[in-house]
KOLZANU-787257 format. One record per residue (C-alpha): x, y, z. Coordinates in pm, whole numbers, plus 50000, padded with zeros to 5 digits. Last residue first. Layout:
<nodes>
XYZ ...
</nodes>
This chain:
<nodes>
503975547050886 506685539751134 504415532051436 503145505151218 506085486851186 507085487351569 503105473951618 503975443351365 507495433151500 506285436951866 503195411351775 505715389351612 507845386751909 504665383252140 503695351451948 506145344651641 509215351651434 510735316851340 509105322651008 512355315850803 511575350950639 510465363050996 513345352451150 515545374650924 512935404550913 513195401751312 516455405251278 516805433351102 514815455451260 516455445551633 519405450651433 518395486151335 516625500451639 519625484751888 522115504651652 520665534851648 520095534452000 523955526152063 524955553551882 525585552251446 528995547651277 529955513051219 526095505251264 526475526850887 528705493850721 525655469250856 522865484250624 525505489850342 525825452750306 529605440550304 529785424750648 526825401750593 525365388750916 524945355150981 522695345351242 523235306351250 520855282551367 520795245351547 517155238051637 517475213951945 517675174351960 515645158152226 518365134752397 521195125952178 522115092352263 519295069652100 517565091451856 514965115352026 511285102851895 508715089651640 511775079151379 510485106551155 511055127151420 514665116351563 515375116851197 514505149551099 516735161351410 519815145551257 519195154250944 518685193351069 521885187551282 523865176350985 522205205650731 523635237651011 520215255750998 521255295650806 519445325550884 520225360250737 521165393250792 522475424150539 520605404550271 522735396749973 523115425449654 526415436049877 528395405649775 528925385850122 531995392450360 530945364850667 530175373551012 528485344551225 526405347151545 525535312551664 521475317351748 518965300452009 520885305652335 522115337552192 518845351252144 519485383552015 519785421752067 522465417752313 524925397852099 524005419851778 525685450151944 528485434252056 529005420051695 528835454351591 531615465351812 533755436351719 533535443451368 534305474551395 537555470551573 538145440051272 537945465251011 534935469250806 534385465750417 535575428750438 537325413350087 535185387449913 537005354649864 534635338349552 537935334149328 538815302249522 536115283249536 533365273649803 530205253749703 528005256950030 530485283550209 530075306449927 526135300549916 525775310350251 524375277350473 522315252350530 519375278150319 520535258350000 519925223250158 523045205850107 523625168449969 526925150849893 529115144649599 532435120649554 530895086449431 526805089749429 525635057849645 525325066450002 524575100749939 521925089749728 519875070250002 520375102550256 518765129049996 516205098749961 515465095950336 515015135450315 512585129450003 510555108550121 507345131250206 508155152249912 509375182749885 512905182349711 513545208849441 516705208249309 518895241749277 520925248248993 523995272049037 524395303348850 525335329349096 521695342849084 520285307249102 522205303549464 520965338149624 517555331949477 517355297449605 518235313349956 515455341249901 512965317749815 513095291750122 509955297150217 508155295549914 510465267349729 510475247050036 512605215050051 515405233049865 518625215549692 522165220649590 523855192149488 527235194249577 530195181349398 533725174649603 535845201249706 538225223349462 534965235349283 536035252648932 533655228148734 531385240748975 528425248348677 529825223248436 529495199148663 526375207248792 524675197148442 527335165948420 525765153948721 522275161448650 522225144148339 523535108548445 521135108248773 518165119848509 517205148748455 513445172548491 513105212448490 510265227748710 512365260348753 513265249249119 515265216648973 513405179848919 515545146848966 514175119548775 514375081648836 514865063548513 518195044748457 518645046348806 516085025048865 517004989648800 520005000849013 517745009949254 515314981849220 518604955549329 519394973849668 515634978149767 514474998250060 515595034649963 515365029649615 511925013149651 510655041349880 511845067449601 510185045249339 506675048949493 506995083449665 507915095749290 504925084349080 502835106849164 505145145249071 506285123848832 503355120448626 504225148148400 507755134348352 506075106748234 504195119847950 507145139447849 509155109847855 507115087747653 508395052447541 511625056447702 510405064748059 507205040547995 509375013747935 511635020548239 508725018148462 507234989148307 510384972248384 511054982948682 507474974548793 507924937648624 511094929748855 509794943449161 506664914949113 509634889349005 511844895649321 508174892049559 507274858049336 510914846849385 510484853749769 506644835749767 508054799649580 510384804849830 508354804450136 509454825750436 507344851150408 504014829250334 505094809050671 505054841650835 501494853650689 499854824050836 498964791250567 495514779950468 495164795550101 498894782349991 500484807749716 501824789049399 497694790149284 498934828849203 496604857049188 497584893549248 495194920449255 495414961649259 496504986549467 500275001949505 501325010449870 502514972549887 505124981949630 507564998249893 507744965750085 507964943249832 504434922549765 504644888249965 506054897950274 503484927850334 500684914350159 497994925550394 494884920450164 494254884550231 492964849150089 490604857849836 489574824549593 490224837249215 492784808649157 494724819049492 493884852849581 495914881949706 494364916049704 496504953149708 495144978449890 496254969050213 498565000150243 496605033450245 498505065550173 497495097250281 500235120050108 498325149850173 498925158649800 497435126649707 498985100949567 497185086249240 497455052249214 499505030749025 497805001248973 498724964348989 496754933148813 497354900148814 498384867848713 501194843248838 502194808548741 505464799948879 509464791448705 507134802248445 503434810848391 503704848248425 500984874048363 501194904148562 499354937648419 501334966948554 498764997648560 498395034348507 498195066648684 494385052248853 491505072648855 490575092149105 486925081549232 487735059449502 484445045649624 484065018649388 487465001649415 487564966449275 484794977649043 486635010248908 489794994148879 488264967248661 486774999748439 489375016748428 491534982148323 489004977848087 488985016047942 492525011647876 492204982247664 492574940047760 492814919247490 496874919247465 497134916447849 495454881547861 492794875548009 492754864548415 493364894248545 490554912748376 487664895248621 486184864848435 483534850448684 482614885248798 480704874449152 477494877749383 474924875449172 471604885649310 468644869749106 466564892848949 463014909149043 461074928748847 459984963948917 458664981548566 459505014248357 457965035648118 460395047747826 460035087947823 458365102847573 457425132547810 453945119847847 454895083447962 456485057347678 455135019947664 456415003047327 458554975647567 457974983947933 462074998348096 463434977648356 463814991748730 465454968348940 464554948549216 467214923049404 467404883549499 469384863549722 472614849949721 473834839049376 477184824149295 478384820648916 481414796348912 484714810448837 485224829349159 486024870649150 483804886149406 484174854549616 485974861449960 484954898550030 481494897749795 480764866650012 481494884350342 479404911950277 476784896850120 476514874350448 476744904650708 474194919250496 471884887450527 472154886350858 472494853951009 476264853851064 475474872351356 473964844451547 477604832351595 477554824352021 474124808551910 475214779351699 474014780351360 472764750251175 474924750350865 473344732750576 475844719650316 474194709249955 475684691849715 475504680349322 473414662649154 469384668349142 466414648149267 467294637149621 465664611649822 467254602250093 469654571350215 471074580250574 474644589950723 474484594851080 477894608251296 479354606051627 482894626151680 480784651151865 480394685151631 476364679251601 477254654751259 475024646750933 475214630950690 472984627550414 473084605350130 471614607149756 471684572749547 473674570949236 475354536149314 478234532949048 478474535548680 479074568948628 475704587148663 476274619148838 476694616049248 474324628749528 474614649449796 473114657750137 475374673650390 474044684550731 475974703351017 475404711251349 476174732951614 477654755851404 480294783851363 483224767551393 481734740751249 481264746550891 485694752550937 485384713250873 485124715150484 488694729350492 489474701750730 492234681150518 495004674850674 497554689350512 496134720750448 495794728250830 499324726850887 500524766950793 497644774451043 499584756451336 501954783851309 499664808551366 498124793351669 501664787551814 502544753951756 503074724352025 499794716852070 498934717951726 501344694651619 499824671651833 496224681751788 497354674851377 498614641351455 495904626151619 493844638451346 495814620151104 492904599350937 490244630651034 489864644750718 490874616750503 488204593150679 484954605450766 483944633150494 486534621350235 486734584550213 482844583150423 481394604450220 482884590449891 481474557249968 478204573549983 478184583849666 479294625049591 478554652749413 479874662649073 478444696949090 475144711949076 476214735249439 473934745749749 475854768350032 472674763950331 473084789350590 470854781850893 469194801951202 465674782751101 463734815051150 466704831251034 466814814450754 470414820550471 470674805250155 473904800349910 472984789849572 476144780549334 474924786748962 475624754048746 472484758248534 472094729248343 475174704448243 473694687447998 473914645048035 477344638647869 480104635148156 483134618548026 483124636347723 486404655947824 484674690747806 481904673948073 484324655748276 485714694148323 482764709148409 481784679848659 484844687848836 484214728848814 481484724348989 483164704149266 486004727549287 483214761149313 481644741849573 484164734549768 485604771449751 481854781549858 482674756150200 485764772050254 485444811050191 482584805450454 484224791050706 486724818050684 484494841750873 485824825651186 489204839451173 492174826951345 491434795251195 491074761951317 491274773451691 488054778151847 485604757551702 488224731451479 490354730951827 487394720652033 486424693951784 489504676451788 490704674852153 488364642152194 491244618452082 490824586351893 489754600351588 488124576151270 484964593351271 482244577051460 479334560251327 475934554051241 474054541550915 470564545750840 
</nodes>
């Protein structure tokens, strides 16, 4: 037997590998299965290369857990190692700039010291986070040298023992004795758990545990000619070895990518739009998989749907940084080997080899995208309705994806029609083309509510867009920016003559300014004046007599403030900004010319409370006045 101490000089090692090696003490187990996995796939490649020519066997990775015992044993056939290689790469490399590391360490944040841990190492060395001790007993193939098996073995003090067994296969095992603050880890559904998170898609089969099934008795049928059926027992494998990412996008067919969507995601049952399949292997390699998922109308969308993995191992699902912002609503998987496992999110945001990675990924979407615009418009004009919120965000966020997607981001009107930027513009054109202001797209963000206003605006021939969606006011704001000349009103902002005024639309007033006034005296002590700017304005007679406009600035403005999760800096808690206007020209407001005060007070009190209630600002004891008034009439 041989003892020893690893090559560190400073104590501060071991208490920094328990606590501190990774934020995370799950990880341990992504580590010492990743070994495995390399070391299997070692002897797999000396055996394609000749090198190795005894058979290979089964290569299955075995990971154990005894809770009698309280140890996890991760079990490999790989290419092992001699007892020389213990001591280069158990003893030496891992600990050979250990000094270094607690220095660095010391002077890192724990995040930052993350983006270090690669270079020294201690992958193998996350076993003791959890542990109070750890055994390793391997043994080399034949090549030559000393084939004897070795254990070492280490209780997290810098001593060591490294013995001489007997050991009948290749390949190594790691047994974890597990320390009591970590008992948890001893649960075999805590285990599964954790290896279906971090190795659902390795390239080396990995079995933990066993499961029954029900498998049907050859030639043995029951009284309804139904097969009969057995228990057996079958090993429980843990991982897809060749998950869909990894082929190549011409072998792949629609019912795989349902299918692989299906088994990344089992309990979402809506299946996906469609998918981007990523398969790049210049200036970087990079394969995956994104979906397009369907939004739902509560617009309840989950981030952290999208897995990163670096050659099939799982390193995170919060890819913000790494996945452009707006694309990180998308699900799916993304594997690059370009992408560091041990490294904290901000070094990953700040690496370039991660930036290009985050261009190309926005890249490929506008791409597909556009392809599918051309390809099949009708098709995608009926997913548009989904797809929206996901290239709406990207316009918003993304300089370089809106231009990419101008070429294919619809707008859709109140009658369900669909045109592009290009289209729209000269459709409107033609519609103001006597405007002597700049173009206005008309638009509603409430085709119920707002029914009468789109009516009002359809009915002098001007298109109205209909904007709904959860982005849509940040979008409004987004286009502004960039459309030369034109600008945004929602159609119940204000009367349609004001909205897109022109000359010939001057309506002479059937009252005289003396009536006017007295009216407008009237009105003044029938409504809320604190609530309401009183407006008259000479409207075509088929408009309502009264009607509610919100001034569109102040609306933004207030939108804002509570999309941005309170008042905007400067402007307190913005009120509701409306305008009573009352149409001079309707025959309902030419006989208050004429009728008594009580006549008057019973017909604008009528009128506007059928105003508010058509923007349904009519409510409480208001609307319980309204209703009994009404019913008195009958």
């Amino acid at each position: 037997m041989q003892k020893g101490s690893i090559e560190v000089k400073t104590e501060n090692i071991f208490p920094i590998i328990k606590k501190f090696l990774y934020s995370d003490h799950e990880i341990f187990l992504r580590e010492l299965v990743s070994n495995a996995v390399d070391a299997t796939q070692k002897i797999k490649t000396l055996a394609t290369s000749g090198q190795f020519k005894d058979e290979l066997g089964d290569i299955t990775i075995q990971v154990e857990v005894d809770k009698k015992k309280k140890t996890i044993t991760i079990r490999d056939r790989g290419i092992g190692m001699t007892q020389d290689e213990v001591e280069k790469y158990i003893n030496q490399i891992a600990f050979s700039s250990a000094e270094e590391f607690v220095k660095k360490f010391k002077t890192k944040t724990e995040a930052e010291a993350n983006a270090i841990i690669g270079h020294f190492g201690l992958g193998f060395y996350s076993s003791f986070m959890v542990s109070e001790k750890v055994t390793l007993r391997t043994k080399t193939y034949k090549k030559g040298g000393s084939t004897k098996a070795v254990q070492w073995e280490c209780d997290g003090s810098p001593e060591y023992t490294m013995t001489e067994i007997d050991k009948k296969d290749r390949g190594t095992e790691v047994v974890l004795h597990i320390d009591k603050e970590n008992l948890d880890f001893l649960e075999e559904y805590k285990l599964r758990e954790l290896l279906t998170k971090y190795c659902k898609f390795l390239p080396v089969p990995i079995q933990f545990g066993t499961k029954k099934e029900q498998e049907p008795i050859e030639g043995e049928t029951d009284k309804d000619g139904n097969p009969k059926t057995k228990t057996i027992e079958k090993p429980w494998m843990i991982n897809n070895t060749s998950p869909l990412w990894k082929k190549a996008p011409s072998d792949s067919t629609d019912e795989d990518y349902k299918s692989f969507y299906r088994e990344l995601y089992p309990m979402n049952f809506d299946e996906p739009l469609f998918q981007i399949h990523l398969n790049v292997d210049y200036p970087f390699n990079l394969t995956g998989i994104l979906y397009f998922p369907k939004v739902k109308h509560n617009y309840e969308l989950q981030r952290n749907k999208i897995q990163l993995y670096c050659n099939q191992v799982f390193v995170t699902d919060s890819v913000e940084g790494i996945v452009p912002d707006f694309l990180t609503m998308l699900h799916g998987v993304i594997d690059s080997p370009d992408i560091p496992l041990n490294v904290s999110r901000s070094f990953l945001q700040s690496d370039q080899n991660v930036k290009k990675i985050s261009s190309h990924i926005s890249k490929k979407v506008a791409d597909k995208l556009e392809d599918l615009f051309k390809k099949d418009r009708e098709n995608f004009e009926k997913k548009w309705d989904d797809i929206k919120i996901f290239i709406q965000y990207g316009m918003i966020s993304d300089p370089k994806f809106y231009e990419r997607a101008e070429k294919f981001v619809l707008l859709k009107n109140t009658e369900g029609k669909f045109f592009t930027l290009e289209e729209y513009e000269k459709h409107i054109e033609g519609q103001q083309k006597d405007k002597h202001k700049k173009l206005i797209y008309l638009y509603s963000s409430n085709k119920e509510e707002q029914f009468g206003y789109i009516e009002q605006a359809t009915s002098r021939g001007y298109d109205v867009l209909l904007m709904d969606g959860v982005l849509d006011s940040h979008f409004v704001n987004t286009m502004e920016q960039k459309l030369k000349d034109a600008g945004f009103a929602r159609v119940d902002s204000n009367t349609i003559e004001k909205l897109i005024e022109k000359d010939d639309t001057v309506l002479p007033s059937k009252l005289d300014d003396t009536q006017k006034e007295s009216i407008k005296e009237a009105f003044e002590r029938n409504i809320d004046k604190k609530q309401f700017e009183l407006a008259f304005e000479n409207l075509s007679e088929s408009d309502s007599p009264v009607m509610i406009t919100q001034n569109e600035f102040m609306r933004r403005m207030k939108d804002m403030s509570v999309l941005g999760g309170g008042p905007m800096m400067g402007l307190g808690d913005l009120p509701d900004s409306y305008t009573l206007v009352v149409n001079a020209n309707h025959p309902s407001i030419s006989k208050l010319a004429d009728a008594d005060d009580a006549e008057r007070d019973s017909t604008i009190s009528q009128l506007y409370d059928l105003a508010r209630l058509s923007k349904n600002l009519l409510k409480g004891k208001a609307l319980n006045d309204f209703i009994q008034r009404n019913l008195t009439r009958l």
